[in-house]
C-alpha positions as CSV (number, residue, x, y, z in Angstrom):
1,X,0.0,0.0,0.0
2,X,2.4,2.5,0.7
3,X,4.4,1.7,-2.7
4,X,0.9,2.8,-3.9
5,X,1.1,5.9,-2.4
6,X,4.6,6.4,-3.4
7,X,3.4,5.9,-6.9
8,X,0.5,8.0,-6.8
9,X,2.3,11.3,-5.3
10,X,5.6,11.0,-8.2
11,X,2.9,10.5,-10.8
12,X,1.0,13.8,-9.2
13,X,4.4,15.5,-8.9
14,X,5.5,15.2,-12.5
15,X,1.9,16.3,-13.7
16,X,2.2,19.5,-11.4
17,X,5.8,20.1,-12.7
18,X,4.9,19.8,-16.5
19,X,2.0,22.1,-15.8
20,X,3.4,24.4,-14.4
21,X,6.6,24.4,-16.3
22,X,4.0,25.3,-19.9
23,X,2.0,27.1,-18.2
24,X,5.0,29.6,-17.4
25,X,6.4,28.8,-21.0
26,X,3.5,30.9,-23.0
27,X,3.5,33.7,-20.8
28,X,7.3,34.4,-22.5
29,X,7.1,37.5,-24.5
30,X,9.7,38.5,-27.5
31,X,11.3,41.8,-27.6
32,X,11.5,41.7,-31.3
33,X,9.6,40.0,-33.6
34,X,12.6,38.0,-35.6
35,X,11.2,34.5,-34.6
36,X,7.6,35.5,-36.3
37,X,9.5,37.0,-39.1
38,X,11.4,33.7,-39.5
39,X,8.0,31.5,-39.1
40,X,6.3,33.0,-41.6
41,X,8.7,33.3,-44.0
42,X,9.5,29.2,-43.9
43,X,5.6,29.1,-43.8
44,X,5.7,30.7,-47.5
45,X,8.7,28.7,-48.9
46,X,6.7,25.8,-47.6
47,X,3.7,26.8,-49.7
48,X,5.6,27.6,-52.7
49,X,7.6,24.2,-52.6
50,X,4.5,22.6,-52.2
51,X,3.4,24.4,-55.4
52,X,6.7,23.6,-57.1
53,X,6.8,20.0,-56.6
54,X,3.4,18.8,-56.7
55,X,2.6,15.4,-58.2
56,X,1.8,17.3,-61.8
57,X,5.6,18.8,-61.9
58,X,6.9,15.8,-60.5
59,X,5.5,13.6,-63.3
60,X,6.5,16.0,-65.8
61,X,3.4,17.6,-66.9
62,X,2.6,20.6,-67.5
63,X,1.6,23.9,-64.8
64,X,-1.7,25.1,-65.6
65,X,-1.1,27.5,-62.5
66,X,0.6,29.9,-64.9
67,X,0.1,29.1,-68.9
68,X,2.8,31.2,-69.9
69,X,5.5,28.8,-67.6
70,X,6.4,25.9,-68.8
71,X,8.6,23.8,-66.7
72,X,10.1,20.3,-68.2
């Protein structure tokens, strides 16, 4: 019973600690905003690769995104 117990209050402890730990983690502010800048710039490369290399241009067919580019 009392390895129970033993259990039960680490298990409660590490909950508490992860809690609180992200809790305290999203109340971080930035002083700049360099890391949003950075975000959404990989956020547009990822939506133009996606673009770039979909199954169409990967099998060599034709873009009918833009008629005037042709791509081999």
């Amino acid at each position: 019973m009392v390895e129970l117990g033993i259990l039960l209050f680490v298990l409660v402890s590490f909950v508490t600690f992860l809690v609180v730990k992200l809790l305290r983690r999203s109340d971080r502010r930035t002083e700049n905003a360099d890391g949003l800048l950075i975000e959404q710039a990989r956020r547009r490369q990822a939506t133009d690769d996606r673009w770039t290399y979909n199954s169409a241009s990967v099998h060599n067919a034709p873009l009918t995104h833009d008629p005037n580019v042709f791509r081999p």
